[in-house]
C-alpha positions in Angstrom: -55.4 -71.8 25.7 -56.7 -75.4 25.5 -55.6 -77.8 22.9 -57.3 -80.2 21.0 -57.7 -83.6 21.8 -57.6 -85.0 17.9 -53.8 -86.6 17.7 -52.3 -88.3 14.8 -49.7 -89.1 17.8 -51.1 -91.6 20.4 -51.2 -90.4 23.4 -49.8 -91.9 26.7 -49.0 -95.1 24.4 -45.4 -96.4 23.6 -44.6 -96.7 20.4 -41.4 -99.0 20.2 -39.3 -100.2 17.5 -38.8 -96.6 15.6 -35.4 -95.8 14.1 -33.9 -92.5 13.8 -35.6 -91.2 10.8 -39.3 -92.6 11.6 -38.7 -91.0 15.6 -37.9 -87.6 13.5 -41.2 -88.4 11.8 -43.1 -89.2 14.4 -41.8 -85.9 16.1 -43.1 -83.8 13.3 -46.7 -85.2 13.6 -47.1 -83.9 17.2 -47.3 -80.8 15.3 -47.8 -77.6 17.2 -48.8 -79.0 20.4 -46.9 -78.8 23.8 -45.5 -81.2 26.2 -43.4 -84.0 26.7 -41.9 -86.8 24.2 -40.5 -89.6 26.2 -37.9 -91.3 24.3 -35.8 -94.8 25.0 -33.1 -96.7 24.0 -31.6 -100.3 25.2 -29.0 -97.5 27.0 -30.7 -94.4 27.4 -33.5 -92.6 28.2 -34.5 -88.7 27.1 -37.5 -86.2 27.9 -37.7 -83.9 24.8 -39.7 -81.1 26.1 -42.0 -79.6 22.8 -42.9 -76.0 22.8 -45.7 -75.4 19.8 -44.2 -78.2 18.0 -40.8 -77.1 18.3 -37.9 -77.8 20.7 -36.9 -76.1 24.1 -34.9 -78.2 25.4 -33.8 -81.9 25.7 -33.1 -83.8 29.5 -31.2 -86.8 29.7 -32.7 -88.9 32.9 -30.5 -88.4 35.6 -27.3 -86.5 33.7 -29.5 -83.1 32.8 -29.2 -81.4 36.3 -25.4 -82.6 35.7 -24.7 -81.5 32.8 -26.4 -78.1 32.9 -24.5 -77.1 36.3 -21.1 -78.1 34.8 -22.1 -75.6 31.6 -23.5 -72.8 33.5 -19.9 -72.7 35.8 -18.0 -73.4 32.3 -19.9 -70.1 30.8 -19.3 -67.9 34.3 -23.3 -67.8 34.7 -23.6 -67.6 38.2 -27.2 -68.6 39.1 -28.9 -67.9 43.0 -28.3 -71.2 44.7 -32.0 -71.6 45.7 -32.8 -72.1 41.8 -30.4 -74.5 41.3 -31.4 -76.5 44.5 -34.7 -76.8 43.6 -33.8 -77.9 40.4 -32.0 -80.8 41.5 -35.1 -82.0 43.4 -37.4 -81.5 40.7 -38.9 -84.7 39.1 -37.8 -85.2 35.7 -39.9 -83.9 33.2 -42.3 -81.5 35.3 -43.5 -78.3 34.7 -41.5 -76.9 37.6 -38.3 -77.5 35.6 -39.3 -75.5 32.8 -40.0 -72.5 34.9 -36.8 -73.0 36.8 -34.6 -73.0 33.5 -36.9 -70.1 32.0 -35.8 -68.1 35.2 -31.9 -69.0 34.3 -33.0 -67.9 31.1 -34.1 -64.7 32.8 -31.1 -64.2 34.6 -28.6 -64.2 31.4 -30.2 -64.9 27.7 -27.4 -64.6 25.9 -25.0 -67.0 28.3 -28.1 -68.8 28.9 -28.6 -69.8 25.1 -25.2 -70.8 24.5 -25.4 -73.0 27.2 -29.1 -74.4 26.6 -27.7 -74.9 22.8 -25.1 -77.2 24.0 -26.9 -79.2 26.0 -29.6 -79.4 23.2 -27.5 -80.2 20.3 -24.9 -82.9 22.3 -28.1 -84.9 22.7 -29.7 -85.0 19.5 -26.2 -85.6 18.5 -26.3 -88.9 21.2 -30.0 -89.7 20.1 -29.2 -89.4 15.8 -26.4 -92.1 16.7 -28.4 -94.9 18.5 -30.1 -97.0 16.4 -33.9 -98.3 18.0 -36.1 -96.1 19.8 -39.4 -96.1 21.8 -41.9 -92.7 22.1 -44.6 -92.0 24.3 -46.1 -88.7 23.8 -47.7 -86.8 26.7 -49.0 -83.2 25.8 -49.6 -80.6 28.7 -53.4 -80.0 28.8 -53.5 -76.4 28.7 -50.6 -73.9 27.2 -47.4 -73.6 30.0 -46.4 -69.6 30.4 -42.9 -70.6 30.1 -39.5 -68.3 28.4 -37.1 -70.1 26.9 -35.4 -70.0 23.3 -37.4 -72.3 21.0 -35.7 -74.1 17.7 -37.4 -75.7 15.3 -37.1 -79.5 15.0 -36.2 -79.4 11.1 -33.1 -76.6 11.4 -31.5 -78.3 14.5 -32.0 -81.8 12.0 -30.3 -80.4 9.4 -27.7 -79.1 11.9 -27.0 -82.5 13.9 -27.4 -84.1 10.3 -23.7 -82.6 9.2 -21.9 -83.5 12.5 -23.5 -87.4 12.6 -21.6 -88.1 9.4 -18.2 -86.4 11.2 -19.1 -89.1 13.9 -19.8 -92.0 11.7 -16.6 -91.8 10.2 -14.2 -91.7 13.5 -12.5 -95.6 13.6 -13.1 -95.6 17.3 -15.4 -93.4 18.6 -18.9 -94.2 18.2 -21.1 -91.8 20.5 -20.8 -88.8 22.9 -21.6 -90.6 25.7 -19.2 -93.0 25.4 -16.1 -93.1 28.6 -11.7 -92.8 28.0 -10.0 -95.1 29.7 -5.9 -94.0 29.2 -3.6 -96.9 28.3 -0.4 -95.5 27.7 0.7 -94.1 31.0 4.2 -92.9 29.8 3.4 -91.0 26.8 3.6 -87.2 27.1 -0.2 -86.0 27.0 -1.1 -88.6 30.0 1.6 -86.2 32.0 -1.2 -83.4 32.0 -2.9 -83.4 35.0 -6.3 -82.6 33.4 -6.0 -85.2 30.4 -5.3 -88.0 33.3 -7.9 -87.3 35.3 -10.2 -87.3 32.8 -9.0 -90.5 30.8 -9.9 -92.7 34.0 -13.1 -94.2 32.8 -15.7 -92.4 34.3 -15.6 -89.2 31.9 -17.9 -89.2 28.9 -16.8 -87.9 26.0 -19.0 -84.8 26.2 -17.7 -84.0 29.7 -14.3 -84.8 28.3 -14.8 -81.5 25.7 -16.3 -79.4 28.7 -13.2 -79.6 30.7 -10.9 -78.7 28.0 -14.0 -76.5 26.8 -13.9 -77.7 23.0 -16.7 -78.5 20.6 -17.5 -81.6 21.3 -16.4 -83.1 17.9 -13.1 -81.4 18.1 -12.3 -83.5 21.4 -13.9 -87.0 19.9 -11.3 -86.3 16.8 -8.6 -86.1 18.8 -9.6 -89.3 21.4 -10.0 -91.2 18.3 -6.8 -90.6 16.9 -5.5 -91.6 20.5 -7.2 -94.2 20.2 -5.9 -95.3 17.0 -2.4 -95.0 18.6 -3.6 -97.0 21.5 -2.9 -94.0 23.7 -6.6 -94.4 24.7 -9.2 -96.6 24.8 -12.4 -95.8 23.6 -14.9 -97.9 26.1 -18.4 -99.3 25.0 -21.4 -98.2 25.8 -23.2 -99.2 29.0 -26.4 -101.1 28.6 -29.4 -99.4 30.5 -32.1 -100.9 33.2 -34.8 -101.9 32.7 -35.9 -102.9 29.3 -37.5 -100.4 26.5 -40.5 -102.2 26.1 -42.1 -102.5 29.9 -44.7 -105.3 28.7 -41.3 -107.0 28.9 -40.6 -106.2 32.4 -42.6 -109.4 33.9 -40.9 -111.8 31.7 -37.5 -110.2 32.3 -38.1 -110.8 36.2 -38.8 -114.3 35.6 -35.7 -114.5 33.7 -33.8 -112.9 36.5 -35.2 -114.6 39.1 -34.1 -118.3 37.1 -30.5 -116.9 36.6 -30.1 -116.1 40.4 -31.3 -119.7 41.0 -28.8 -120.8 38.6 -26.1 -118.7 40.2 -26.5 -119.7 43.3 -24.5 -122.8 42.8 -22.4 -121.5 40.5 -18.8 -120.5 40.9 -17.3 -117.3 42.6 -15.6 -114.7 40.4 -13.5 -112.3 41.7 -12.6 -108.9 39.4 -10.1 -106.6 41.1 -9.9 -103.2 39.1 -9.8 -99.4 40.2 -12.3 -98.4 37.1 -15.9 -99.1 38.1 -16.7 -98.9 34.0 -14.4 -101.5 33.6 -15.4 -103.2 36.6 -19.5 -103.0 35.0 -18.6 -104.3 31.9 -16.6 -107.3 32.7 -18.8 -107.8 35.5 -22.1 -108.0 33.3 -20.2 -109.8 30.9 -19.6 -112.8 33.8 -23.3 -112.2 34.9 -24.7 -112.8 31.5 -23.1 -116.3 31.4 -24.2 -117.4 34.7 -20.8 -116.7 37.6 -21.3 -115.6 41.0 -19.5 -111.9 41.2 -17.1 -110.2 44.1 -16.3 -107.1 42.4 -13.6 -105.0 44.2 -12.1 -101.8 43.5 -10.0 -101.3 46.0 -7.0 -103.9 45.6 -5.7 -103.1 49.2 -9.2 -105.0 50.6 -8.9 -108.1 48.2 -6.7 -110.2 50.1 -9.1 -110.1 52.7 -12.4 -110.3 50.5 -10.9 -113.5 49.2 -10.1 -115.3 52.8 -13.8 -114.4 53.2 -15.5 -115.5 49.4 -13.2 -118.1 48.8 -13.6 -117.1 44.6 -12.2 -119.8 41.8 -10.6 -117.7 40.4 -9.8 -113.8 40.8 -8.8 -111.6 37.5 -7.3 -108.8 38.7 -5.8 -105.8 36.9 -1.8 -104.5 37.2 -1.8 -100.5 37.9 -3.7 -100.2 40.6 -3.1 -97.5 43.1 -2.7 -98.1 46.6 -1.3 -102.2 45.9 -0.9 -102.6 42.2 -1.5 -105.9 41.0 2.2 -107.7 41.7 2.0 -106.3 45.0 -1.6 -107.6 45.5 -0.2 -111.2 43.8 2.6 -111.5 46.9 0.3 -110.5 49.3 -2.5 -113.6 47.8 0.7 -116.0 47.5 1.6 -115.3 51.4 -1.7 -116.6 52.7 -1.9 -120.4 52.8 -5.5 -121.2 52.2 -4.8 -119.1 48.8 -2.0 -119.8 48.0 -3.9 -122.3 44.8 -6.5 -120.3 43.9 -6.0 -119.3 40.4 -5.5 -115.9 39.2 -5.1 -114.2 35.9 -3.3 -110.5 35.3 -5.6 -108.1 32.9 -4.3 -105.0 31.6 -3.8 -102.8 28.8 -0.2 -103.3 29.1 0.9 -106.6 27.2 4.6 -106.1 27.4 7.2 -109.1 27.8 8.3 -108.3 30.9 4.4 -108.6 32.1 4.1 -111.8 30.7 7.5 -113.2 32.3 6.1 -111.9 35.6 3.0 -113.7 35.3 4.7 -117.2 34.2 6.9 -116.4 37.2 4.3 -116.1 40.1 2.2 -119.6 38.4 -0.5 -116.8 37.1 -2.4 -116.2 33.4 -1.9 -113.4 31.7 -4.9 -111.5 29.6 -4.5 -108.5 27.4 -7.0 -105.9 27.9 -8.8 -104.9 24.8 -7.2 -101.9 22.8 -10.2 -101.1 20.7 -14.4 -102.8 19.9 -12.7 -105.2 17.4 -10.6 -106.5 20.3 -14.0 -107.5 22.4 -14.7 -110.1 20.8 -11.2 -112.2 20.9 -11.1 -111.4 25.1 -14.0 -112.7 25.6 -13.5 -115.8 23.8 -10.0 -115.7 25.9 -12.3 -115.1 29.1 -14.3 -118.1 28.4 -11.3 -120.2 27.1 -10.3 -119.4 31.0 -13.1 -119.9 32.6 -14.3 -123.0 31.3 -11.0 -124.6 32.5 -10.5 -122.8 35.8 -14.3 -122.3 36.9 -16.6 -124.5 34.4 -20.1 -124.0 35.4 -21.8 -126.7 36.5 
């Protein structure tokens, strides 16, 4: 069957600058065509596959093939290895991926839908809670013979539509992709194996309910009231590469390319921390205002990364496996040529005893923020530190 080429859509054009309820729109006047909607955040990046107007299914770059393996083995949907391997190699948003998860389909429809629903609704939940958008609409020139379970755009809308406003009012947690970084090691839950392991940064929320295999709003009410408690902290959100708009990307390289000029006469900043989100965030955060970075996340190869660099100053954080951060400080202080570089505690853990501690080995002491309201007052402290310890030239 061979479509028409008359689009109210444009097609193989982005269209930035949408919102939520004009990328709906916008969705809706494909109409009952078939193919691919590219969609874009500052953070994220989605191929929404379109099936005669309606939805089959929804790939986040890069987490899909993830995500769906982790689901299938969840739901005991054990799928021939071959199919699964060729998935993994196929490019994002082909025609060969649709085939592949219409032969999973195949396999087990009724496993098969639960697990496609999942996938679909957690990211129309992630995509209803971002704010601007880009589409680029790329329609399949003649019809694809693909099974899979279709749902129309307006019922999953009106579905997604209850759970956003569940979401909106949590104090701390903001979106389904967002990662748990566990603050109070003593408290009874962090003594569960599973709740510890997962709590270590790198879990999103999402993969967080997966594991304890819980609606995903079910989990984010309970992390949020962890989070109120300061059992947890709720981290941001990542910032994604490159820009949305790639008219943008020439500029941006220019931009780049001044800042690395810039930096290369700029002070050393070393960041010791076991968490690599942690480790991003404060890192980009340093980036942004101009520092040279050593980032480290292994404390036991600091000492020796910092005979080498020869950093300003080194924030490092205080439980640390292998050398936690006291450990690390004795082994620093040992070593002559560092014994006067200055260094500053983080952590989550702003306890008197820490504090004395830090006075007590010549070092500053920085509380890690508990929650996003937090943010803003670190990195003023940040700064406050910088500017007296490493001022830029």
């Amino acid at each position: 069957m061979t479509q028409t080429t008359n689009y109210i859509v444009p097609i193989a054009e982005i269209i930035p600058d949408l919102n939520y309820s004009s990328l709906i729109s916008m969705l809706n006047l494909i109409g009952k065509q078939t193919g691919i909607a590219k969609i874009k955040t500052s953070r994220f990046a989605w191929n929404i596959f379109l099936s005669g107007g309606d939805i089959a299914f929804i790939e986040e770059r890069n987490e899909f093939f993830v995500s769906l393996k982790r689901k299938l083995k969840i739901h005991k949907l054990h799928i021939r290895p071959d199919i699964l391997e060729i998935l993994a190699k196929a490019p994002a948003n082909s025609l060969e991926t649709c085939h592949l998860l219409g032969e999973i389909y195949e396999q087990d429809r009724d496993v098969s839908l639960i697990v496609f629903k999942e996938i679909l609704l957690e990211n129309l939940l992630a995509i209803a809670l971002e704010k601007n958008f880009s589409l680029e609409w790329r329609p399949w020139t003649s019809e694809p013979k693909v099974i899979l379970p279709i749902w129309q755009l307006s019922d999953l809308e009106n579905a997604v539509a209850k759970v956003v406003k569940q979401w909106q009012a949590f104090n701390h947690v903001r979106h389904p992709f967002q990662t748990v970084q566990l603050l109070d090691t003593e408290c009874s839950i962090s003594q569960i194996p599973l709740f510890a392991q997962v709590t270590n940064g790198k879990y999103r929320i999402s993969e967080i309910a997966d594991h304890f295999q819980q609606h995903i709003s079910r989990t984010a009410l309970k992390l949020d009231k962890l989070a109120e408690n300061r059992t947890v902290a709720i981290l941001p959100l990542p910032k994604r590469s490159p820009a949305i708009n790639p008219r943008d990307s020439e500029q941006e390289s220019e931009i780049i390319s001044e800042l690395s000029h810039r930096r290369s006469g700029s002070p050393k900043v070393m960041i010791v921390d076991d968490s690599p989100v942690l480790l991003k965030q404060f890192g980009d955060l340093l980036t942004s205002w101009g520092y040279q970075l050593i980032l480290i996340n292994d404390s036991a190869q600091a000492t020796q990364k910092m005979l080498s660099e020869k950093p300003a100053v080194v924030f490092m954080d205080i439980n640390m496996p292998n050398l936690n951060g006291f450990e690390l400080l004795k082994q620093i202080r040992r070593q002559p040529t560092l014994a006067a570089t200055p260094l500053v505690l983080v952590t989550s853990e702003n306890s008197i005893t820490n504090n004395f501690r830090a006075k007590w080995a010549s070092c500053r002491f920085l509380s890690k923020p508990h929650t996003a309201n937090d943010i803003k007052d670190f990195r003023e402290q940040v700064r406050a530190v910088l500017q007296e310890l490493a001022p830029l030239p």
